[in-house]
mmCIF file as gemmi writes it, N, C-alpha and C atoms, coordinates in Angstrom:
data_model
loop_
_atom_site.group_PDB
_atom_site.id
_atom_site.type_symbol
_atom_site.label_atom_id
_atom_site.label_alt_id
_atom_site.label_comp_id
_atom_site.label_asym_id
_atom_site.label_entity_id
_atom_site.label_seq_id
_atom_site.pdbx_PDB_ins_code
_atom_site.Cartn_x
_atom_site.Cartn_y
_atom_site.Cartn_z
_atom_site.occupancy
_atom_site.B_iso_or_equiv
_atom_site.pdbx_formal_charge
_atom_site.auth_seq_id
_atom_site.auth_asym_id
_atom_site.pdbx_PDB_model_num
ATOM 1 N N . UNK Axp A 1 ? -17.178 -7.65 1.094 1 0 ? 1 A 1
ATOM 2 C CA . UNK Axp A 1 ? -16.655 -6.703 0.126 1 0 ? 1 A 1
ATOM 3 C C . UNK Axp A 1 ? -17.435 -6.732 -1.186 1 0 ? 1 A 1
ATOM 4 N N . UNK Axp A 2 ? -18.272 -7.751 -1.197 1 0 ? 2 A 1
ATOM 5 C CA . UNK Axp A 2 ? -19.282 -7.469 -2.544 1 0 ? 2 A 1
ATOM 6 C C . UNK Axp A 2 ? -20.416 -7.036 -2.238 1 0 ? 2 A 1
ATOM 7 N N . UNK Axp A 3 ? -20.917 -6.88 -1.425 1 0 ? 3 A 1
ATOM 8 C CA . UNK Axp A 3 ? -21.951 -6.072 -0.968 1 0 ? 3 A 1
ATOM 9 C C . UNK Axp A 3 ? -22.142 -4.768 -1.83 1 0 ? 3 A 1
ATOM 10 N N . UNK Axp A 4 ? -23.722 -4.627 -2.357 1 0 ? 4 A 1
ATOM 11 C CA . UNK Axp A 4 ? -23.602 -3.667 -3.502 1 0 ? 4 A 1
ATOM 12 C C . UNK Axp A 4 ? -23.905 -2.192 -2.634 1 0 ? 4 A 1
ATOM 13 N N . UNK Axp A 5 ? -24.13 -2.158 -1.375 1 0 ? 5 A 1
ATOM 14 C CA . UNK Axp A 5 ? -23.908 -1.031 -0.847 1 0 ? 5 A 1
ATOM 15 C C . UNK Axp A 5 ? -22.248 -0.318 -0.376 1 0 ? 5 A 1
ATOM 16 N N . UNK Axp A 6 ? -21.478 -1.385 0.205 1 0 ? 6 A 1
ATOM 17 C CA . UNK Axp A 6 ? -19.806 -1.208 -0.188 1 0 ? 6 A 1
ATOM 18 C C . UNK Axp A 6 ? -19.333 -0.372 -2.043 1 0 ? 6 A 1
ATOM 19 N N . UNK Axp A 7 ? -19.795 -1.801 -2.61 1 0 ? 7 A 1
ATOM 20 C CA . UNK Axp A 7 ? -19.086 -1.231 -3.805 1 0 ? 7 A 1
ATOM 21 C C . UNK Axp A 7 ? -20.314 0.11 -3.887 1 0 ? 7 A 1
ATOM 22 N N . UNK Axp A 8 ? -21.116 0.533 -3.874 1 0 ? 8 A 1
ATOM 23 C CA . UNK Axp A 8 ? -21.641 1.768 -4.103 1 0 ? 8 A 1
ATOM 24 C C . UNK Axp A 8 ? -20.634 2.922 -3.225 1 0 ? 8 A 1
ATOM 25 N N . UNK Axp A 9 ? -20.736 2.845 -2.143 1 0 ? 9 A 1
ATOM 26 C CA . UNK Axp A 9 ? -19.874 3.617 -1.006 1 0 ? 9 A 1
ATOM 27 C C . UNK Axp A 9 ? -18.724 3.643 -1.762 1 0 ? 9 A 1
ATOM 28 N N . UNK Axp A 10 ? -17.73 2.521 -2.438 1 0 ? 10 A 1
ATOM 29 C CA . UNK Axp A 10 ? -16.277 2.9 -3.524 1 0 ? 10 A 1
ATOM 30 C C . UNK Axp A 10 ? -16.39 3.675 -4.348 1 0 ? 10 A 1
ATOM 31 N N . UNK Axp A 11 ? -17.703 3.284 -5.648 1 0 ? 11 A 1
ATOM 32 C CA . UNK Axp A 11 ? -18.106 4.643 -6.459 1 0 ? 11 A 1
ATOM 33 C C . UNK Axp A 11 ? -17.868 5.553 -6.32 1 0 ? 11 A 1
ATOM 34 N N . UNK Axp A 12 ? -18.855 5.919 -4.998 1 0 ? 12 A 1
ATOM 35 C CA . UNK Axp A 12 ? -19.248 7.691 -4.865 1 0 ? 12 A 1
ATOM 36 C C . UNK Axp A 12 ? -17.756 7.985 -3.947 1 0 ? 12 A 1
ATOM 37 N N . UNK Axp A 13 ? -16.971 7.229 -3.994 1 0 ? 13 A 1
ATOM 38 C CA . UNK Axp A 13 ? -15.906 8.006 -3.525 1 0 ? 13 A 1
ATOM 39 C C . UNK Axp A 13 ? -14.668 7.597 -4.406 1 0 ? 13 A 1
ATOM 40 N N . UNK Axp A 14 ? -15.038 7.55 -5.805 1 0 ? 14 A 1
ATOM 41 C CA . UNK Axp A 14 ? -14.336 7.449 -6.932 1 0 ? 14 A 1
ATOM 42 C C . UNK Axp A 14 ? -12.883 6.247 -6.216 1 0 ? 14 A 1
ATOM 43 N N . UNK Axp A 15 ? -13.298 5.117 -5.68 1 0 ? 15 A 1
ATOM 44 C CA . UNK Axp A 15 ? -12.13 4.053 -5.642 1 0 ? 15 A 1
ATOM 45 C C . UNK Axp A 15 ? -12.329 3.247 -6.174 1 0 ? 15 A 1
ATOM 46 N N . UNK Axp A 16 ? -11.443 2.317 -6.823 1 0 ? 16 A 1
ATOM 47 C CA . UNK Axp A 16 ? -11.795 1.333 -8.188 1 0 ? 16 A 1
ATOM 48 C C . UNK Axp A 16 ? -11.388 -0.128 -6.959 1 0 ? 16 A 1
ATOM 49 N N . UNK Axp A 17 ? -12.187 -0.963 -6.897 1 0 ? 17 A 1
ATOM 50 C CA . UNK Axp A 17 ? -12.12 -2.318 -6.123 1 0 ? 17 A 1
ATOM 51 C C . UNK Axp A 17 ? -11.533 -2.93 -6.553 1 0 ? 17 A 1
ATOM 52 N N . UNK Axp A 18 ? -10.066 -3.808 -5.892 1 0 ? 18 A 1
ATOM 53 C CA . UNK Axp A 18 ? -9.705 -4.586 -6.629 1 0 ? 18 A 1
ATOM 54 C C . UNK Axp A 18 ? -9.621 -5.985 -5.77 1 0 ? 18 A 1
ATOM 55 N N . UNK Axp A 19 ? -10.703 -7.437 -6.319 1 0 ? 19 A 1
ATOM 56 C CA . UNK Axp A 19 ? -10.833 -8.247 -5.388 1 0 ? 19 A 1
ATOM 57 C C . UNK Axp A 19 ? -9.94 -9.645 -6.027 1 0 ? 19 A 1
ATOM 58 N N . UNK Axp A 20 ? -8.876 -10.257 -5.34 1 0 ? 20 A 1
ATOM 59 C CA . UNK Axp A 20 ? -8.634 -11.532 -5.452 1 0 ? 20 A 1
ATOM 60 C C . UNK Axp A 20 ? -9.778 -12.436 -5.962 1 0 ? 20 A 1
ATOM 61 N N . UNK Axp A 21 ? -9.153 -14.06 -6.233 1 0 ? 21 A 1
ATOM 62 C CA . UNK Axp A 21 ? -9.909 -14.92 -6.647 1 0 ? 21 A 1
ATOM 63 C C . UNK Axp A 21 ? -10.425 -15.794 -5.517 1 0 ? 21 A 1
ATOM 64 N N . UNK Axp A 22 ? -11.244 -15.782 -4.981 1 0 ? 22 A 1
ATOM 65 C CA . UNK Axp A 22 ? -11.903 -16.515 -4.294 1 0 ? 22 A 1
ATOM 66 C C . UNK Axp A 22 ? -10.96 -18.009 -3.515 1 0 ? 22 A 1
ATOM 67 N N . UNK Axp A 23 ? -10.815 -17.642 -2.209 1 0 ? 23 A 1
ATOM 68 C CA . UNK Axp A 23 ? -9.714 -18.473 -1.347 1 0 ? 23 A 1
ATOM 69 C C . UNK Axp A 23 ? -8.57 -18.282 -1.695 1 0 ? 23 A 1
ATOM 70 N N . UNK Axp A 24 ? -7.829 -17.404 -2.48 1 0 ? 24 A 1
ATOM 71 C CA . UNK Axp A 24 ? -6.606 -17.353 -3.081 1 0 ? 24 A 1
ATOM 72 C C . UNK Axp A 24 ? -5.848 -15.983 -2.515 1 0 ? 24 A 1
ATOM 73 N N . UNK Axp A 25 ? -5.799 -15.541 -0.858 1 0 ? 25 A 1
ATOM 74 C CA . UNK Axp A 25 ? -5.045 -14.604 -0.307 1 0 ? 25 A 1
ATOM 75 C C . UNK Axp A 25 ? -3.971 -14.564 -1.09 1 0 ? 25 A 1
ATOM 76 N N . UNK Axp A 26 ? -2.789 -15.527 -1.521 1 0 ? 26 A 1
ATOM 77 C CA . UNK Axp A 26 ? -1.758 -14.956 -2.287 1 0 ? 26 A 1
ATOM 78 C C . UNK Axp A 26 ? -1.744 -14.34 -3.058 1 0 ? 26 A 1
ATOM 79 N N . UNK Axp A 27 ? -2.859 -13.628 -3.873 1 0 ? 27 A 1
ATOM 80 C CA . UNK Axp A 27 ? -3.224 -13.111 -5.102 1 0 ? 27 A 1
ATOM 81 C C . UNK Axp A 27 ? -2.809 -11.267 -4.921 1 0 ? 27 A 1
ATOM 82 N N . UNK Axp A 28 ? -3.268 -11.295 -3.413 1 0 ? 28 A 1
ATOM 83 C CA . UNK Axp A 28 ? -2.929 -9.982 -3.046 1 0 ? 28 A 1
ATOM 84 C C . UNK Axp A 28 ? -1.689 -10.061 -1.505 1 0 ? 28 A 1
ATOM 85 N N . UNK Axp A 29 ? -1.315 -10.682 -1.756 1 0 ? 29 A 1
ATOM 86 C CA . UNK Axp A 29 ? -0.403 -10.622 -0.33 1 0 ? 29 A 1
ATOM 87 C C . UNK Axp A 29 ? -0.048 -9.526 0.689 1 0 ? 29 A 1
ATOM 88 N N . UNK Axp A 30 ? 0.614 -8.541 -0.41 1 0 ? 30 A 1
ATOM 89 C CA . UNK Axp A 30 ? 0.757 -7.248 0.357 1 0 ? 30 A 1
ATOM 90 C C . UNK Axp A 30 ? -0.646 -6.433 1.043 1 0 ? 30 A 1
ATOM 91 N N . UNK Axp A 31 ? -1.453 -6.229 0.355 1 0 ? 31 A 1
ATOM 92 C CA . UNK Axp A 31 ? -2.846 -6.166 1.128 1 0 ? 31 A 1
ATOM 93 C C . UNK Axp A 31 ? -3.378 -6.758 2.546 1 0 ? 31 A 1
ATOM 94 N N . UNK Axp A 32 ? -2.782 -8.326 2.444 1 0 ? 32 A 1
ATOM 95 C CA . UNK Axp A 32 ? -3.639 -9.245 3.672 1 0 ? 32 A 1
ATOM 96 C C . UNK Axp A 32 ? -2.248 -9.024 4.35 1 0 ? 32 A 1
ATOM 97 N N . UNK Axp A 33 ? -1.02 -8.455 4.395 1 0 ? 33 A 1
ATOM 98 C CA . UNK Axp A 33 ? -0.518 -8.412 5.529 1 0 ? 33 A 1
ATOM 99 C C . UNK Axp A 33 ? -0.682 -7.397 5.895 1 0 ? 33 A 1
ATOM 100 N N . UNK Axp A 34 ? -1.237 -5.976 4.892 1 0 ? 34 A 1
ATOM 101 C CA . UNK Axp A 34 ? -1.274 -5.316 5.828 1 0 ? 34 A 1
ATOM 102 C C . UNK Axp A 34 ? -2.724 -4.533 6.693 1 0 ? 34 A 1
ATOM 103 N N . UNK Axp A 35 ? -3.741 -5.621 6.322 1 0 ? 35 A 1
ATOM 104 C CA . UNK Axp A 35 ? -4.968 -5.885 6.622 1 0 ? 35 A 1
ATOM 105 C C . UNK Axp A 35 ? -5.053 -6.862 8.323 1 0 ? 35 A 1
ATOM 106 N N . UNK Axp A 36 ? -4.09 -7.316 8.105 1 0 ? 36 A 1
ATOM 107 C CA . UNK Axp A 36 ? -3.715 -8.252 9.313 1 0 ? 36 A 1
ATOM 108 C C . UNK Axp A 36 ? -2.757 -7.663 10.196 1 0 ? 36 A 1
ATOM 109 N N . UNK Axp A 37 ? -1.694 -6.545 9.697 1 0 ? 37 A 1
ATOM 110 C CA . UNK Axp A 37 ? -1.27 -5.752 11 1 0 ? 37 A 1
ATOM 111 C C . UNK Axp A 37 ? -2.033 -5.031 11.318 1 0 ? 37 A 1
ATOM 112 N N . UNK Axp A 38 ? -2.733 -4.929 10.639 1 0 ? 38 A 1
ATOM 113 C CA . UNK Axp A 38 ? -3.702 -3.221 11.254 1 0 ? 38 A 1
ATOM 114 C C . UNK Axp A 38 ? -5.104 -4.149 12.295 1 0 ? 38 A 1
ATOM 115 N N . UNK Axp A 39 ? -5.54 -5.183 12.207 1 0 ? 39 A 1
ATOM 116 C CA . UNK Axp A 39 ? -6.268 -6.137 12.837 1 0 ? 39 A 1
ATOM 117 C C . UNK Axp A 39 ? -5.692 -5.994 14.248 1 0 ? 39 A 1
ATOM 118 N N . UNK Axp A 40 ? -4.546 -6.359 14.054 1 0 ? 40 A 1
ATOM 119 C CA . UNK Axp A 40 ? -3.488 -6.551 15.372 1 0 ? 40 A 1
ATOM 120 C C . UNK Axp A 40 ? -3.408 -5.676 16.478 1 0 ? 40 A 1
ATOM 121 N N . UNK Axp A 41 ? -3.393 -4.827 15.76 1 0 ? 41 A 1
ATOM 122 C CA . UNK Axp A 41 ? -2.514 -3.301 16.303 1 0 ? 41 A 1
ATOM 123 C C . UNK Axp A 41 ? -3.974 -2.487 16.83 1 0 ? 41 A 1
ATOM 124 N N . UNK Axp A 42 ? -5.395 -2.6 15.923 1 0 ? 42 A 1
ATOM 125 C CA . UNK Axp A 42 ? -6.103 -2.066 16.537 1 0 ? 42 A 1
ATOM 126 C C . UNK Axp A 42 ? -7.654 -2.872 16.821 1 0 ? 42 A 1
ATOM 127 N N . UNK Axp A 43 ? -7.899 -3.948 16.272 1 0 ? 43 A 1
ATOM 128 C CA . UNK Axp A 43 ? -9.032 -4.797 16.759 1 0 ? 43 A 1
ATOM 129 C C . UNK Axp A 43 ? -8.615 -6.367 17.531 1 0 ? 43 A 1
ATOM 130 N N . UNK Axp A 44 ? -7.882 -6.436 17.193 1 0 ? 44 A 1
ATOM 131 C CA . UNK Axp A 44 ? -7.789 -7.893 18.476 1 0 ? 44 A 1
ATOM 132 C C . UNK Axp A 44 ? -7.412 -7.429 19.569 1 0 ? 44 A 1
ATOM 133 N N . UNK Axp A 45 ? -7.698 -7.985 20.111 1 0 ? 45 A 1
ATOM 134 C CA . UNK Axp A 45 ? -7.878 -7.949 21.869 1 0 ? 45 A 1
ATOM 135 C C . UNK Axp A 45 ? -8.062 -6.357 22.792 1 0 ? 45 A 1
ATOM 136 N N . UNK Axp A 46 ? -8.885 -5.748 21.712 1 0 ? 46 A 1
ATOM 137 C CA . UNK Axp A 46 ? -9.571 -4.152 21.957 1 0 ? 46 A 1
ATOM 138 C C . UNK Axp A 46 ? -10.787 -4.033 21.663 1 0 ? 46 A 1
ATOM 139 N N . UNK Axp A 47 ? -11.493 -3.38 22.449 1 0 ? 47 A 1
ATOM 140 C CA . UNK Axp A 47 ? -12.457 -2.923 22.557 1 0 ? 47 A 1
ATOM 141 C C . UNK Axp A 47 ? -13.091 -1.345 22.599 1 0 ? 47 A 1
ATOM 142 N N . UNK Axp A 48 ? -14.004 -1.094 21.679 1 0 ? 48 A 1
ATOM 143 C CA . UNK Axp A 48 ? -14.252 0.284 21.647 1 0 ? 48 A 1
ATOM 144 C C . UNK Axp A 48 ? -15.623 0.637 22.059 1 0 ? 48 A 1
ATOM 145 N N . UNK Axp A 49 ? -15.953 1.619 22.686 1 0 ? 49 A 1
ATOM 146 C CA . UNK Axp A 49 ? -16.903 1.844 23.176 1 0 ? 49 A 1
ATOM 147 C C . UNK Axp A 49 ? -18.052 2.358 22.299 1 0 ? 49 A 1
ATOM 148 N N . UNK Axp A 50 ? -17.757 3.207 20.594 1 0 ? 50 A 1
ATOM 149 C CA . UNK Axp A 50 ? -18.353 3.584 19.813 1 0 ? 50 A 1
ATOM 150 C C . UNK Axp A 50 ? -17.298 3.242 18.185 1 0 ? 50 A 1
ATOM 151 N N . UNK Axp A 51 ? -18.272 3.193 17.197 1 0 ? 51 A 1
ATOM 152 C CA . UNK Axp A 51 ? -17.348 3.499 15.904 1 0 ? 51 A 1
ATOM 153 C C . UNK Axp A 51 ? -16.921 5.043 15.987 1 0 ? 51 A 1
ATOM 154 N N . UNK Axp A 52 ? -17.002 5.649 16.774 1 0 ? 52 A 1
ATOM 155 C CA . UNK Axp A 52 ? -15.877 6.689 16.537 1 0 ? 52 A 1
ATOM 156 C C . UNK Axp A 52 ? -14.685 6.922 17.264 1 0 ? 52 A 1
ATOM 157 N N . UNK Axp A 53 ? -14.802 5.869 18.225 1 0 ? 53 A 1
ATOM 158 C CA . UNK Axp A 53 ? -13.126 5.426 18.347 1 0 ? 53 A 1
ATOM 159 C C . UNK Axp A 53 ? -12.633 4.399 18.028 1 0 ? 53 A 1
ATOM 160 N N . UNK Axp A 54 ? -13.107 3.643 17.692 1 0 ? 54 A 1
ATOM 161 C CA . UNK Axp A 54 ? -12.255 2.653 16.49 1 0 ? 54 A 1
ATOM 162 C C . UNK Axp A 54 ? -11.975 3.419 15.433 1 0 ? 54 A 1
ATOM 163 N N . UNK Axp A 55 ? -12.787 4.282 14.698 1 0 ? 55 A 1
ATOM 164 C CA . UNK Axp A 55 ? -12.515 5.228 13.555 1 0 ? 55 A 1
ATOM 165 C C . UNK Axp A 55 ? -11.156 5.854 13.92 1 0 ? 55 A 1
ATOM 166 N N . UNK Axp A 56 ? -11.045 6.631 14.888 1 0 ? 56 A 1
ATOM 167 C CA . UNK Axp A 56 ? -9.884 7.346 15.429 1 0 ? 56 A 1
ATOM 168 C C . UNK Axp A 56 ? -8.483 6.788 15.926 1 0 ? 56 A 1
ATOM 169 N N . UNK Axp A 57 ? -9.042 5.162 16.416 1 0 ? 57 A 1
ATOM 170 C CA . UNK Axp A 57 ? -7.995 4.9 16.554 1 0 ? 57 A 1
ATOM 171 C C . UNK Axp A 57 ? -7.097 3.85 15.147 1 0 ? 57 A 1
ATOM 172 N N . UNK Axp A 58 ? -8.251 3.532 14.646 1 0 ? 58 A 1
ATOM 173 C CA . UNK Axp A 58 ? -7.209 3.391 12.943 1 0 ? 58 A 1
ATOM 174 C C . UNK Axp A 58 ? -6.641 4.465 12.675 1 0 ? 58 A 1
ATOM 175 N N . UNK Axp A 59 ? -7.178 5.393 12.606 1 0 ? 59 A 1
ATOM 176 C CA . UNK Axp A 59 ? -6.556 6.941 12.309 1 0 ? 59 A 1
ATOM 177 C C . UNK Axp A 59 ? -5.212 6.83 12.667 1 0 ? 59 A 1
ATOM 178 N N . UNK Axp A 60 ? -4.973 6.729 13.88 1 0 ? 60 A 1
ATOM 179 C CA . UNK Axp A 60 ? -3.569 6.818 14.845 1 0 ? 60 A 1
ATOM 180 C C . UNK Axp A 60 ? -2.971 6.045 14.411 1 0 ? 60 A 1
ATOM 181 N N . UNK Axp A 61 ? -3.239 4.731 14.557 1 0 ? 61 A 1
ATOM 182 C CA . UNK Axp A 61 ? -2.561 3.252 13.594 1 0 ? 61 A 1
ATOM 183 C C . UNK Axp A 61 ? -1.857 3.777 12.125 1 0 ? 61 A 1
ATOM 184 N N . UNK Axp A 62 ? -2.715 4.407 11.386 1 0 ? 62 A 1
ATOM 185 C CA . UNK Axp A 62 ? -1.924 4.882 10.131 1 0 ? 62 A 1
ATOM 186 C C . UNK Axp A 62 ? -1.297 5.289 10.439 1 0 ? 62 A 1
ATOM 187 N N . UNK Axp A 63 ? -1.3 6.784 11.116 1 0 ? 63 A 1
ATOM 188 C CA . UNK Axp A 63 ? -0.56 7.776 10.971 1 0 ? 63 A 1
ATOM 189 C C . UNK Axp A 63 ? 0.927 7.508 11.858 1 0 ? 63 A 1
ATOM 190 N N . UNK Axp A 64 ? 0.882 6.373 12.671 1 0 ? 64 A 1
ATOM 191 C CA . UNK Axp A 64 ? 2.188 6.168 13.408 1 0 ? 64 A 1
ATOM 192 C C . UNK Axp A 64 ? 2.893 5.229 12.607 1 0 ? 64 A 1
ATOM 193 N N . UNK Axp A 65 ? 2.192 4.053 11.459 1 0 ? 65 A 1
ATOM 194 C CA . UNK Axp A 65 ? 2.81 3.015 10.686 1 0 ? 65 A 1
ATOM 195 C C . UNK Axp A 65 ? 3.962 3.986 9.923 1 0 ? 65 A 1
ATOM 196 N N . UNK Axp A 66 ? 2.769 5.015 9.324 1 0 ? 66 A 1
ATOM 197 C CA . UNK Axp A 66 ? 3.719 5.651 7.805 1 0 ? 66 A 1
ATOM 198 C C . UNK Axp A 66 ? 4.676 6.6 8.264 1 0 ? 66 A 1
ATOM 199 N N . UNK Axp A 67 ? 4.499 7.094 10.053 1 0 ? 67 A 1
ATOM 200 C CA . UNK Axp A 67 ? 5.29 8.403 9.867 1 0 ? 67 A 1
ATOM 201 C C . UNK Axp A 67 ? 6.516 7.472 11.28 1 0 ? 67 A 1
ATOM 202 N N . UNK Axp A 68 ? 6.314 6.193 11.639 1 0 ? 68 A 1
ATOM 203 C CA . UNK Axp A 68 ? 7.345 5.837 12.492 1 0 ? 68 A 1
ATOM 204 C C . UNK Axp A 68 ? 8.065 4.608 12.78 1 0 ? 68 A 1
ATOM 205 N N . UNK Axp A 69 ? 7.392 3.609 11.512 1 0 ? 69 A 1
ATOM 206 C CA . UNK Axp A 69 ? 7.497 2.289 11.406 1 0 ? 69 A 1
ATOM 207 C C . UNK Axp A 69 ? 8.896 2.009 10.307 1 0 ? 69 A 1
ATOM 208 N N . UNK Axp A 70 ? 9.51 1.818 10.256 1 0 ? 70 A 1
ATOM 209 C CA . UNK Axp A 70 ? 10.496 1.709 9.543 1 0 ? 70 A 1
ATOM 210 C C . UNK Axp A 70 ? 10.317 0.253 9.116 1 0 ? 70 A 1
ATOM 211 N N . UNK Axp A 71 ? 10.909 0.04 7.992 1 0 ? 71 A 1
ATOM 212 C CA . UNK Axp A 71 ? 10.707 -1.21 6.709 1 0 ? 71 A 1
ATOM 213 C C . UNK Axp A 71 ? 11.959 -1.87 6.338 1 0 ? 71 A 1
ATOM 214 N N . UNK Axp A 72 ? 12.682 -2.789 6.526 1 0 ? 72 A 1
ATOM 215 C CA . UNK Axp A 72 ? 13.919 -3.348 5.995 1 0 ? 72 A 1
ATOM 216 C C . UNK Axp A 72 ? 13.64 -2.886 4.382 1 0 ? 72 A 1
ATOM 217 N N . UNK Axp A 73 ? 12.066 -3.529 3.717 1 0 ? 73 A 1
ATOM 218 C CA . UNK Axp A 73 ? 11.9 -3.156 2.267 1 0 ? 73 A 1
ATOM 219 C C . UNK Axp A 73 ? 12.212 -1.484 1.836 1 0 ? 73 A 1
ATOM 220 N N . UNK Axp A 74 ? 12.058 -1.181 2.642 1 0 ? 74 A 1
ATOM 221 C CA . UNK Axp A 74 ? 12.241 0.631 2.301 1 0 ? 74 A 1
ATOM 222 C C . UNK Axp A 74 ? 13.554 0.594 2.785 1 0 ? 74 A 1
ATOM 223 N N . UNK Axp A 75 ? 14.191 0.159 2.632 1 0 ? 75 A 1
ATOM 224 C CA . UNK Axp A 75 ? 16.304 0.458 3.342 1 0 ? 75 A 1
ATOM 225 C C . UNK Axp A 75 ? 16.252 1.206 4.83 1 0 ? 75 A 1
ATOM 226 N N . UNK Axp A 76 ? 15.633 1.035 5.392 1 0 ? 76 A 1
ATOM 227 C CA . UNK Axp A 76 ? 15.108 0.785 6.802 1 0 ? 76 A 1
ATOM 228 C C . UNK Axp A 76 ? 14.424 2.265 7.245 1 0 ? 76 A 1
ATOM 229 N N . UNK Axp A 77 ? 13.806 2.872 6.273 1 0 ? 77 A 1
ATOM 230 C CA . UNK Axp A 77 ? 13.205 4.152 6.277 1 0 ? 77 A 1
ATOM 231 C C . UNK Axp A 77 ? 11.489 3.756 6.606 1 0 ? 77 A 1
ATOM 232 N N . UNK Axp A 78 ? 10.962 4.906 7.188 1 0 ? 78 A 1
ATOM 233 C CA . UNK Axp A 78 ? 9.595 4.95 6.903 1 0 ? 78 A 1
ATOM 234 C C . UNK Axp A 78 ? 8.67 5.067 5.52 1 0 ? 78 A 1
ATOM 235 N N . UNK Axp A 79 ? 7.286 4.576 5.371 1 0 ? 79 A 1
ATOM 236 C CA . UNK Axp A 79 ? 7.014 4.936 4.236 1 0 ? 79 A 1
ATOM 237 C C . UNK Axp A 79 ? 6.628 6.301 3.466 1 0 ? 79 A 1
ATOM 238 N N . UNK Axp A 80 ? 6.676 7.353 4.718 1 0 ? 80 A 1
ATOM 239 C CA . UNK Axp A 80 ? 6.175 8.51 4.3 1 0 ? 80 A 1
ATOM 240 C C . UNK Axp A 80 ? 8.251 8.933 3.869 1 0 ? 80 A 1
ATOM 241 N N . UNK Axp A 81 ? 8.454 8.744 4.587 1 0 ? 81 A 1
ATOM 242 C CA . UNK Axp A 81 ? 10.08 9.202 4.4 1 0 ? 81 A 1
ATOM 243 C C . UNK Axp A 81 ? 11.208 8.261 2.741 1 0 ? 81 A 1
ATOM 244 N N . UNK Axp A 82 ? 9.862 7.57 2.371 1 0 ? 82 A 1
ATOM 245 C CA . UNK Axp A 82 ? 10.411 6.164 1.146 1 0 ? 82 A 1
ATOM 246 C C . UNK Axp A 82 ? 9.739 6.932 0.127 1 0 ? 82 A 1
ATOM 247 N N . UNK Axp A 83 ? 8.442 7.667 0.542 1 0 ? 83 A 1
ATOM 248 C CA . UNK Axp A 83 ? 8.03 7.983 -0.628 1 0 ? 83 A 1
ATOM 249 C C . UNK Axp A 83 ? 8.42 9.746 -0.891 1 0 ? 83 A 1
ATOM 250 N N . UNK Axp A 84 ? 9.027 10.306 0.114 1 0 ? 84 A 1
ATOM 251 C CA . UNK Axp A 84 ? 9.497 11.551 -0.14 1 0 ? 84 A 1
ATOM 252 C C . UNK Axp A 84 ? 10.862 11.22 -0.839 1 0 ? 84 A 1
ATOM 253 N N . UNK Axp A 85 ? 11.204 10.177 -0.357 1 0 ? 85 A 1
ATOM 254 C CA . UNK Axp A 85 ? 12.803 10.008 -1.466 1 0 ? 85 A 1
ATOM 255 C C . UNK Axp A 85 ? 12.623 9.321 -2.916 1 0 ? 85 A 1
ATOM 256 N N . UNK Axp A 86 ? 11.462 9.204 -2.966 1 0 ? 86 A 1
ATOM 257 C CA . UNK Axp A 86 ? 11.123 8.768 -4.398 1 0 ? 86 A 1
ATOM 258 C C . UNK Axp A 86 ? 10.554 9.802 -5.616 1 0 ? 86 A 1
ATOM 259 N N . UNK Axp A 87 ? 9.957 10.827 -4.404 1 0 ? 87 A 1
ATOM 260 C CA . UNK Axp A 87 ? 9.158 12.139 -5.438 1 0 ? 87 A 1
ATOM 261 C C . UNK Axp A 87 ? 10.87 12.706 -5.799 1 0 ? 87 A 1
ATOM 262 N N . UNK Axp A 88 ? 11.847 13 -4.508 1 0 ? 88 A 1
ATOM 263 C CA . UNK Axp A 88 ? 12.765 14.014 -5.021 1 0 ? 88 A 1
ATOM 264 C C . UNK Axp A 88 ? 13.842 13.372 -5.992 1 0 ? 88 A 1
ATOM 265 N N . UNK Axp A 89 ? 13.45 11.87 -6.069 1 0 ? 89 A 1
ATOM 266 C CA . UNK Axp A 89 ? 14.521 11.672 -7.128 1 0 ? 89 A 1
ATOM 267 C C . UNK Axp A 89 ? 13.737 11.368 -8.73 1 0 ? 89 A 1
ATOM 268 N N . UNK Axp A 90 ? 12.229 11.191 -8.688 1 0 ? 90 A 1
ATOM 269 C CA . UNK Axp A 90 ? 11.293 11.306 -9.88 1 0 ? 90 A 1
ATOM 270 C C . UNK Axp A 90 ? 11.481 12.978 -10.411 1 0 ? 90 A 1
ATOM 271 N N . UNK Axp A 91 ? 11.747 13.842 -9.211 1 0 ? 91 A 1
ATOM 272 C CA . UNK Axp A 91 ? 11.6 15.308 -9.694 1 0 ? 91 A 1
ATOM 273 C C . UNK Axp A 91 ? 13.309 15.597 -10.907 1 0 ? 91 A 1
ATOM 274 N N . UNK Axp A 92 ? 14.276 15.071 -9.878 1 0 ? 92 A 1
ATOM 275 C CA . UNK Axp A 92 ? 15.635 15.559 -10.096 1 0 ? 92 A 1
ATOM 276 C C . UNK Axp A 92 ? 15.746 14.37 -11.649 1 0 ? 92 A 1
């Protein structure tokens, strides 16, 4: 992640890096767990024949976490469904 071609690739796609202290995973917790489900769910014990289905199948991985995974932390809602109840009560 320090690789000055990475952080260049963050630049030009206007994302600001934000890196823990060196051996200190607790620093970001929520990150490394969910760096480590997504490991789970789509690179351990899988194999892809090209990066454009590993590309695709993270794709799927997101899109089934946020739109079907439900969260005790979210009052047992999804996060796309946690953060629509958060815009309509920021709006109201």
């Amino acid at each position: 992640y320090q690789s000055s071609r990475y952080q260049l690739a963050l630049k030009q796609a206007h994302i600001r890096q934000s890196m823990s202290r060196k051996s200190t995973p607790t620093d970001n917790a929520v990150v490394e767990s969910i760096i480590h489900q997504i490991k789970v769910g789509t690179v351990l014990n899988h194999t892809y024949p090209t990066q454009v289905a590993l590309e695709e199948a993270l794709v799927r991985w997101i899109y089934s976490y946020n739109h079907y995974r439900i969260r005790r932390k979210n009052n047992w809602l999804t996060p796309i469904a946690m953060r629509t109840q958060y815009q309509k009560q920021k709006v109201a």
